[in-house]
PASE-470881 format. One record per atom (N, C-alpha, C): residue in three letters; atom name; x, y, z. Coordinates in nm, 2 decimals, decimal comma, m for minus. Example, Ala and Ser with C-alpha at 12.3 -4.5 7.8 and 13.67 -1.06 7.14 Angstrom:
# PASE-470881
+-----+----+--------+--------+--------+
:  aa : at :      u :      v :      w :
+-----+----+--------+--------+--------+
: ALA :  N :   1,32 :  m0,57 :   0,78 :
: ALA : CA :   1,23 :  m0,45 :   0,78 :
: ALA :  C :   1,32 :  m0,33 :   0,78 :
: SER :  N :   1,28 :  m0,22 :   0,71 :
: SER : CA :   1,37 :  m0,11 :   0,71 :
: SER :  C :   1,29 :   0,00 :   0,79 :
+-----+----+--------+--------+--------+
***
This chain:
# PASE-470881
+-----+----+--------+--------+--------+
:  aa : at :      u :      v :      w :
+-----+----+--------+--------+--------+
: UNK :  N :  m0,05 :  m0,07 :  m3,04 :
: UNK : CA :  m0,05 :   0,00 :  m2,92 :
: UNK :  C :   0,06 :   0,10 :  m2,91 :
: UNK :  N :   0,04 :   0,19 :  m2,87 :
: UNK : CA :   0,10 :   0,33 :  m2,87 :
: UNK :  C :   0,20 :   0,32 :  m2,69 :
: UNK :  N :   0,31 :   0,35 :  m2,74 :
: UNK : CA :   0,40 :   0,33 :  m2,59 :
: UNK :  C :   0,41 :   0,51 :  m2,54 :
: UNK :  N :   0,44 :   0,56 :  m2,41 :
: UNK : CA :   0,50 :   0,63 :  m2,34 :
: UNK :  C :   0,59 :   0,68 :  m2,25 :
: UNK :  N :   0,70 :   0,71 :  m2,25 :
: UNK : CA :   0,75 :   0,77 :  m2,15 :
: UNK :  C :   0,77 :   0,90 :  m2,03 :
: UNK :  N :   0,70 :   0,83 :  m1,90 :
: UNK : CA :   0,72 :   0,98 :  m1,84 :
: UNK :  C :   0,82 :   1,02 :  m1,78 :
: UNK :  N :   0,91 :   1,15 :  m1,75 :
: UNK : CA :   1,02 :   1,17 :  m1,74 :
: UNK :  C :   0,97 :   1,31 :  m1,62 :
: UNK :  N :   1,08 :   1,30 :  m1,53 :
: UNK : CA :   1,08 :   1,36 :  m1,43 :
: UNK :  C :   0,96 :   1,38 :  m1,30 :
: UNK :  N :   0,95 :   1,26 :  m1,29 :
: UNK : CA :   0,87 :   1,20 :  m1,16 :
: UNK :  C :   0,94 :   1,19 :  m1,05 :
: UNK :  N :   0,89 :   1,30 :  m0,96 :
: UNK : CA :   0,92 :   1,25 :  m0,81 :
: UNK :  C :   0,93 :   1,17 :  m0,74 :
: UNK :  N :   1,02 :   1,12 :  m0,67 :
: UNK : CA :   1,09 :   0,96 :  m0,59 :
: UNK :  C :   0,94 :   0,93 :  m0,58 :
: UNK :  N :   0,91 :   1,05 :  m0,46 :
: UNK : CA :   0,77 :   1,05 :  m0,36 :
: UNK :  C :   0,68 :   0,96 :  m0,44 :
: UNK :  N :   0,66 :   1,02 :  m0,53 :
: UNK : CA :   0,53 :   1,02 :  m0,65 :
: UNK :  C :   0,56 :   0,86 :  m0,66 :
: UNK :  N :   0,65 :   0,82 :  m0,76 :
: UNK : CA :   0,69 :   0,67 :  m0,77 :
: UNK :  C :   0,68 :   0,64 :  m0,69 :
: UNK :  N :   0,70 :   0,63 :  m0,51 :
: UNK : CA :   0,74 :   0,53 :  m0,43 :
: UNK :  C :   0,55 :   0,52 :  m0,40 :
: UNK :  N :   0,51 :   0,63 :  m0,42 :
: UNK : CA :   0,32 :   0,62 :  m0,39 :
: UNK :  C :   0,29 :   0,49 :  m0,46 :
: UNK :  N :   0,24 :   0,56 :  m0,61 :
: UNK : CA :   0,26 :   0,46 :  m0,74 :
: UNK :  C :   0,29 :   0,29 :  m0,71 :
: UNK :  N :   0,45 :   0,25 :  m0,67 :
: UNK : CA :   0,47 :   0,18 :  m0,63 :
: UNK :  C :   0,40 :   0,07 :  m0,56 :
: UNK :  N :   0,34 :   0,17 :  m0,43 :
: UNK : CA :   0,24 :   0,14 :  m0,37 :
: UNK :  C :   0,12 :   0,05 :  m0,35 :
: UNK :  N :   0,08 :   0,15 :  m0,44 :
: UNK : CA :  m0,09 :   0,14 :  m0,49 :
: UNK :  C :  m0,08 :  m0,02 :  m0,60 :
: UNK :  N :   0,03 :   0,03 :  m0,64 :
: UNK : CA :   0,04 :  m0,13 :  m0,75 :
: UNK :  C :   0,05 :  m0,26 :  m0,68 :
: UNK :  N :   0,17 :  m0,22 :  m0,56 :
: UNK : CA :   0,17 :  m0,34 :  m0,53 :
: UNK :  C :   0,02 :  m0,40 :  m0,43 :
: UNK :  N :  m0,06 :  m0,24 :  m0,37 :
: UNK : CA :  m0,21 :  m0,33 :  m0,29 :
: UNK :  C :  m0,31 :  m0,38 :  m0,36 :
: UNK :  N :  m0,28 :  m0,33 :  m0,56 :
: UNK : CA :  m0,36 :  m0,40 :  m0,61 :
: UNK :  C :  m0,32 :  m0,53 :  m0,67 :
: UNK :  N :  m0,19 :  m0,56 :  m0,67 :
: UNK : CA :  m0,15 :  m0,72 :  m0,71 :
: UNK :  C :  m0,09 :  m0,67 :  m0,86 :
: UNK :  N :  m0,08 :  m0,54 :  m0,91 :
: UNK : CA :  m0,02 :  m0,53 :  m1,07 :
: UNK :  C :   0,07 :  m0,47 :  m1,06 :
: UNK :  N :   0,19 :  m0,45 :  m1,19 :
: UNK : CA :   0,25 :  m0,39 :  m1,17 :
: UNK :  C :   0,26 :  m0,23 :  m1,20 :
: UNK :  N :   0,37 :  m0,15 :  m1,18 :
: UNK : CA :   0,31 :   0,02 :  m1,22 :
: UNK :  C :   0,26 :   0,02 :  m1,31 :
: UNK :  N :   0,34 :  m0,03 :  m1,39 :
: UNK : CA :   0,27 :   0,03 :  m1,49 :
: UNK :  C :   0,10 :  m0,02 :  m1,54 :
: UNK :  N :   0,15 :  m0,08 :  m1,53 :
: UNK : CA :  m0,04 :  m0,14 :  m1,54 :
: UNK :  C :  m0,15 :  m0,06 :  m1,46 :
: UNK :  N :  m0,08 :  m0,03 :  m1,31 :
: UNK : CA :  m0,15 :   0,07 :  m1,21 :
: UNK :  C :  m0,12 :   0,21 :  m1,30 :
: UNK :  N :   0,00 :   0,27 :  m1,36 :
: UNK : CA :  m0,04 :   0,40 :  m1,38 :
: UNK :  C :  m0,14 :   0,39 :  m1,52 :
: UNK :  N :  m0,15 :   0,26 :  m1,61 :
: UNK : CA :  m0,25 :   0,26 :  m1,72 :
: UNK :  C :  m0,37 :   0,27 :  m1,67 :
: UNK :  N :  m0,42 :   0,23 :  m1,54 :
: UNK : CA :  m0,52 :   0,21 :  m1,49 :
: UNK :  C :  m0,61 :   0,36 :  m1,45 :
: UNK :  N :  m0,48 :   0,43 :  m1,39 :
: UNK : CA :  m0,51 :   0,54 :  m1,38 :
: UNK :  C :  m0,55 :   0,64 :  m1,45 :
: UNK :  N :  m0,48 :   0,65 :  m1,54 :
: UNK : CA :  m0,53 :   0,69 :  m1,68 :
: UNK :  C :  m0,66 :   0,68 :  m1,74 :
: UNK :  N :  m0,70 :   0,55 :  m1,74 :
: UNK : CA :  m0,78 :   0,51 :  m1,81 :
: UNK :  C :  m0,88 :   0,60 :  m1,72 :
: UNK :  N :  m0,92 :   0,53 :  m1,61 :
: UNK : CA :  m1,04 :   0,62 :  m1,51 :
: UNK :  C :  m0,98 :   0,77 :  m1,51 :
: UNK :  N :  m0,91 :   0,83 :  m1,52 :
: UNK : CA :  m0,88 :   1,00 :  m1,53 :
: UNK :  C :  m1,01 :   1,01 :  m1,64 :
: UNK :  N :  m0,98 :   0,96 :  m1,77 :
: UNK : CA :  m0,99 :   0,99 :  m1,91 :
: UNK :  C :  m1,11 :   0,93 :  m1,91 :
: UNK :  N :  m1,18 :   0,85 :  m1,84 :
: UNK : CA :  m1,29 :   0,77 :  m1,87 :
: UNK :  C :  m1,46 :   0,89 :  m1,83 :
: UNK :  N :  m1,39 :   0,94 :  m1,74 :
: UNK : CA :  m1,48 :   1,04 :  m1,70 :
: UNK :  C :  m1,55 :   1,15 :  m1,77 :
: UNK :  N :  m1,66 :   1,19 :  m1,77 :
: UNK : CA :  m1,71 :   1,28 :  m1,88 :
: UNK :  C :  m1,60 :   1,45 :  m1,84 :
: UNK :  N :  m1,68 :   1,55 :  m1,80 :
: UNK : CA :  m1,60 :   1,64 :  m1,76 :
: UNK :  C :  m1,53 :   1,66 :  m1,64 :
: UNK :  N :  m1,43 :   1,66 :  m1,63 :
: UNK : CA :  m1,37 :   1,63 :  m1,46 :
: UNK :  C :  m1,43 :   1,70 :  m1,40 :
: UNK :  N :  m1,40 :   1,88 :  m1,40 :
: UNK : CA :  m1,48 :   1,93 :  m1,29 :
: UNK :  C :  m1,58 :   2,09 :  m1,32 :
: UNK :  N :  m1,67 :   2,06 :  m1,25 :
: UNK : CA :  m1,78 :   2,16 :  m1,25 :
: UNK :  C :  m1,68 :   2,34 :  m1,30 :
: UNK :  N :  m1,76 :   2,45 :  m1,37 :
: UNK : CA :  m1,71 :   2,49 :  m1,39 :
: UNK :  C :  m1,71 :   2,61 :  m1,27 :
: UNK :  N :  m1,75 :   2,61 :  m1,19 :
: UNK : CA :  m1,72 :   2,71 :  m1,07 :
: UNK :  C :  m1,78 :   2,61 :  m0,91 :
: UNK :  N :  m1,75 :   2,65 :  m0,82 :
: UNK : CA :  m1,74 :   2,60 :  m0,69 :
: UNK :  C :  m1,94 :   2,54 :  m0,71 :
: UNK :  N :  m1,99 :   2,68 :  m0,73 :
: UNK : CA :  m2,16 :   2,61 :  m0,71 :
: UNK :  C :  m2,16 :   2,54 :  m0,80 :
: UNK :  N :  m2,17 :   2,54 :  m0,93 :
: UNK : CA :  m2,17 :   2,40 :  m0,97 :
: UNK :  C :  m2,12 :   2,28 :  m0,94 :
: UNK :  N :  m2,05 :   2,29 :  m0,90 :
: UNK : CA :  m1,96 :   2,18 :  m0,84 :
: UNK :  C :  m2,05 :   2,12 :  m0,73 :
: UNK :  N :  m2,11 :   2,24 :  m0,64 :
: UNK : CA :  m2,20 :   2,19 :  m0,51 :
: UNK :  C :  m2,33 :   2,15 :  m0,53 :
: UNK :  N :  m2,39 :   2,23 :  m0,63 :
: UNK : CA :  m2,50 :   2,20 :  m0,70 :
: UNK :  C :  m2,51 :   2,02 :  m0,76 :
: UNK :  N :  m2,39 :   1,98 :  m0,79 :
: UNK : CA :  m2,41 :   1,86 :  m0,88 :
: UNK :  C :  m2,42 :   1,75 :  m0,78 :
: UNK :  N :  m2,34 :   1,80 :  m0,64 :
: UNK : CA :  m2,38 :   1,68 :  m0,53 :
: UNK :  C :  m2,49 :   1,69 :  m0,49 :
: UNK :  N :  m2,55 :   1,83 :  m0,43 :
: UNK : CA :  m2,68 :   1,85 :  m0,36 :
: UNK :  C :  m2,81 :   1,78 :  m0,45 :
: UNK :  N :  m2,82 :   1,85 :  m0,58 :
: UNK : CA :  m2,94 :   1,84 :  m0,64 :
: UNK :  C :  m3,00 :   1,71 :  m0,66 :
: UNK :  N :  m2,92 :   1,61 :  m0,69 :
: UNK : CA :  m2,99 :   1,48 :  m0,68 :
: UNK :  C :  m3,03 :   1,43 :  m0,54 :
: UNK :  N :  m3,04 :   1,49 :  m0,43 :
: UNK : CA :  m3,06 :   1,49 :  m0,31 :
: UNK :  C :  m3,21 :   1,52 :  m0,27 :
: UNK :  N :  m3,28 :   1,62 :  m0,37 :
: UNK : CA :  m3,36 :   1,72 :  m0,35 :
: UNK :  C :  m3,37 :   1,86 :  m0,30 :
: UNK :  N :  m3,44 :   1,94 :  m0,29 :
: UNK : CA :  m3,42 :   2,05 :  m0,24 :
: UNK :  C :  m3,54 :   2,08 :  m0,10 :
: UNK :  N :  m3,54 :   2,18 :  m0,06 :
: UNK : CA :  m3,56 :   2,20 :   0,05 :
: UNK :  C :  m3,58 :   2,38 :   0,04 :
: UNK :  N :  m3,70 :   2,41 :   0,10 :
: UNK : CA :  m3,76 :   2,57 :   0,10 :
: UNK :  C :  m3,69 :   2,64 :   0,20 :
: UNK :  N :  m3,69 :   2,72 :   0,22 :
: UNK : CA :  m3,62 :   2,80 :   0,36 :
: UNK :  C :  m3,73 :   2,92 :   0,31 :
: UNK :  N :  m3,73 :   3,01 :   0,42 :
: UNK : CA :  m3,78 :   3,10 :   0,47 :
: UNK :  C :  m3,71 :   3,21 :   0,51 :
: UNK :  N :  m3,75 :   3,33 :   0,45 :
: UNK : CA :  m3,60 :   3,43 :   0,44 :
: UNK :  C :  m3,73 :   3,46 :   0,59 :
: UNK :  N :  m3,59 :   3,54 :   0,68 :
: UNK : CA :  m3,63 :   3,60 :   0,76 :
: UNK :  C :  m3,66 :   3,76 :   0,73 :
: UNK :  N :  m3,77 :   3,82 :   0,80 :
: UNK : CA :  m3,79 :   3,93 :   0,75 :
: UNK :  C :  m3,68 :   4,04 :   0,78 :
: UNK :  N :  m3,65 :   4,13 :   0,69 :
: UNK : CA :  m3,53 :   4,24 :   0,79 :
: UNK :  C :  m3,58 :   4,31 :   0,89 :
: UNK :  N :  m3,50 :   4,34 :   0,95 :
: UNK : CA :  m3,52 :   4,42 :   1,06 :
: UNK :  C :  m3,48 :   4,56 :   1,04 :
: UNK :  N :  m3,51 :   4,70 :   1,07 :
: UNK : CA :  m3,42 :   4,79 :   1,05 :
: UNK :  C :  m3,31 :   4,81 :   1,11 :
: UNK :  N :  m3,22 :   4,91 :   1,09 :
: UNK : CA :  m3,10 :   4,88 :   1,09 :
: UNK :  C :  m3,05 :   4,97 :   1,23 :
: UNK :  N :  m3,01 :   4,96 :   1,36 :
: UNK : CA :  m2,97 :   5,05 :   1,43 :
: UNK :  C :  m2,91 :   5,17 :   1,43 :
: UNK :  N :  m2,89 :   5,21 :   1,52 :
: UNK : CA :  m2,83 :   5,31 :   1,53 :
: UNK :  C :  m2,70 :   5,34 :   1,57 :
: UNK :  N :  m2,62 :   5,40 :   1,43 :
: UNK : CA :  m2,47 :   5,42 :   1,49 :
: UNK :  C :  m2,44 :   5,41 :   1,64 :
: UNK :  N :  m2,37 :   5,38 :   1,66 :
: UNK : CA :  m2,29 :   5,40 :   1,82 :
: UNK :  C :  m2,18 :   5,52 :   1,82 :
: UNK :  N :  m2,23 :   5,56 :   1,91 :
: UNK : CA :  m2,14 :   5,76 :   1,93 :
: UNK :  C :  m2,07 :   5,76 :   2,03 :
: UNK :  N :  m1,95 :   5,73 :   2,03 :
: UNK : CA :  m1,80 :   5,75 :   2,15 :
: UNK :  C :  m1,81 :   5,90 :   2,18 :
: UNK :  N :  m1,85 :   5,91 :   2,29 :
: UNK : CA :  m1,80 :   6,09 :   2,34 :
: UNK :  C :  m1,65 :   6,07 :   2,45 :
: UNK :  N :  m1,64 :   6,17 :   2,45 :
: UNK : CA :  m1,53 :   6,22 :   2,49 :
: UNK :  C :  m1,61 :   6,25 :   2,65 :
+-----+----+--------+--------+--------+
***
């Protein structure tokens, strides 16, 4: 097994860390291996633009038709006189 050190970690960040370890009963390190592991376990983290990203929740949902409304023409400037 291959060891790591990470260096310059925020109190904040550790006292999170800390945390999370201790609600799951392990210690950090084990909690940050954990985390890791599920980071890395994932196929591609994230969609490559916002719709895809929306697209990948919606679509297993199904879709749904909509009905463009027709246009309407377009009025008529508005004229400030003096």
């Amino acid at each position: 097994m291959a060891s790591m050190t990470i260096r310059n970690i925020d109190e904040q960040m550790k006292a999170r860390l800390r945390v999370q370890a201790a609600k799951h009963g392990r210690s950090m390190e084990d909690e940050a291996r954990d985390i890791l592991r599920t980071a890395l376990s994932t196929g591609s983290s994230r969609a490559a633009t916002l719709v895809e990203s929306i697209r990948s929740r919606v679509e297993p949902l199904g879709g749904v038709e909509l009905q463009i409304a027709p246009r309407e023409p377009m009025r008529e400037p508005l004229t400030i006189e003096e």
